[in-house]
Each structure stands twice: as C-alpha cells, then as structure tokens.
C-alpha positions in Angstrom: 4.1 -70.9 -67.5 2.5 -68.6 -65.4 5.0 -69.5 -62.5 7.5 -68.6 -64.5 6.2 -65.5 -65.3 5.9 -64.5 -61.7 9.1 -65.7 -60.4 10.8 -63.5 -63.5 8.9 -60.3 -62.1 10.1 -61.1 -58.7 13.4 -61.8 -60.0 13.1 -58.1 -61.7 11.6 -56.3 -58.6 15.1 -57.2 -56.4 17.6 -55.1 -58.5 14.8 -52.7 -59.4 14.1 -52.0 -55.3 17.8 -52.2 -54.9 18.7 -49.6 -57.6 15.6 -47.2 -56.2 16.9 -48.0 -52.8 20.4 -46.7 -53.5 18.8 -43.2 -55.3 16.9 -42.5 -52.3 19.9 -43.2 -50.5 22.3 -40.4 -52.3 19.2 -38.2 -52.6 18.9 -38.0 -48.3 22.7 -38.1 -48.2 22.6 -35.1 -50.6 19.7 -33.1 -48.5 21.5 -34.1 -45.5 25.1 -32.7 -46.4 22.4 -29.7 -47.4 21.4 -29.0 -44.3 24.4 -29.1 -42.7 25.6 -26.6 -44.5 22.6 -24.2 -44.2 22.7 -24.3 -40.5 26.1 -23.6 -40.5 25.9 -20.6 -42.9 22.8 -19.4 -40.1 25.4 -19.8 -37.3 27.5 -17.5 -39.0 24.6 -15.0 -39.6 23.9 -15.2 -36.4 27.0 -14.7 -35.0 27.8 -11.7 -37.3 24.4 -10.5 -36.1 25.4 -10.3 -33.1 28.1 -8.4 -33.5 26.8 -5.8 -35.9 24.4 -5.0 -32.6 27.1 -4.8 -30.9 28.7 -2.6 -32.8 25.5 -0.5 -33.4 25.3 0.0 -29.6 28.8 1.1 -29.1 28.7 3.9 -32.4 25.4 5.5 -31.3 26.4 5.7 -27.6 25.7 9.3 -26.4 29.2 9.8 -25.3 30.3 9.4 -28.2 28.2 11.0 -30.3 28.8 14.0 -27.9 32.5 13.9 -28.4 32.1 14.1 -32.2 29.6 16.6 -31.9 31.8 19.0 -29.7 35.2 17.8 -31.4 35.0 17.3 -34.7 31.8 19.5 -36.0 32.6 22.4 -33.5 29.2 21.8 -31.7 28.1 22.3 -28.1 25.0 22.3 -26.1 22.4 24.5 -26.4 22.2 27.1 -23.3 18.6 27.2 -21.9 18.3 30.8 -23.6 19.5 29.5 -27.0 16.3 27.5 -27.3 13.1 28.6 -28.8 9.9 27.3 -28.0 7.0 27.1 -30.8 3.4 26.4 -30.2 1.4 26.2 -33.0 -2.6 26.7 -32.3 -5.0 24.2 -33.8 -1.9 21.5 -34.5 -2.9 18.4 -34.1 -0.5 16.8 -31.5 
C-alpha cells in the first residue's frame, strides 16, 4: 500500500515539475523579450543624447552668439572706455 502511495506521488511530481518548468520558462522568455527592449530604448537615449550635445555645442558657439548679438539685438562690443570698473571695499571675494 505504501508503494503505491509513493509511486502515485511520483507519478504527480512529473506533470507538476513539467507544468512549473514551462512557467518558469515563459516567465525568462517574458524578462528576456524585456530586456531587449529596455536596452534598445537606452540606445536610443543615448543616441539622442548625443546629439542634443551636439547640438548644444553648435547653439552656444561664440560666433554665433556674436552674430545674433550684433544682428539681430543691435548689440556690439563694448569699447575699453564704455566699461566701468567697481571695487567694493570689505566684499568678500
């Protein structure tokens, strides 16, 4: 009787490893196809990254913020005489 017992438990285990088997399976297909995509969307991040610097460096480049200084805001550079010079006394520098 006992015998029996153990050979129906066994008999129970197979499918019930099988079944938990195939869970685990999807589950690590599921992280997997996870993954995937997050280090895809960080390529993209980085990549876009990348060009935002790019694009940084090129719109504050002193040329050009001269040339739409002088051309479209009517400025120009200071003459040496234009500029004032202000020392304040006991200023902590």
């Amino acid at each position: 009787m006992s015998e029996m017992i153990i050979v129906c438990v066994i008999a129970a285990a197979v499918p019930s490893l099988l079944i938990l088997d195939g869970i685990q399976s999807r589950r690590y297909e599921n992280l997997s196809d996870e993954v995937s995509r997050l280090e895809r969307k960080q390529e993209e991040l980085v990549e876009d990254n990348k060009k935002m610097v790019t694009d940084i460096s090129l719109l504050s480049s002193s040329d050009r913020v001269e040339k739409i200084a002088e051309n479209e805001l009517g400025m120009h550079k200071a003459d040496t005489d234009d500029i004032v010079r202000i020392e304040m006394k006991g200023a902590k520098k």
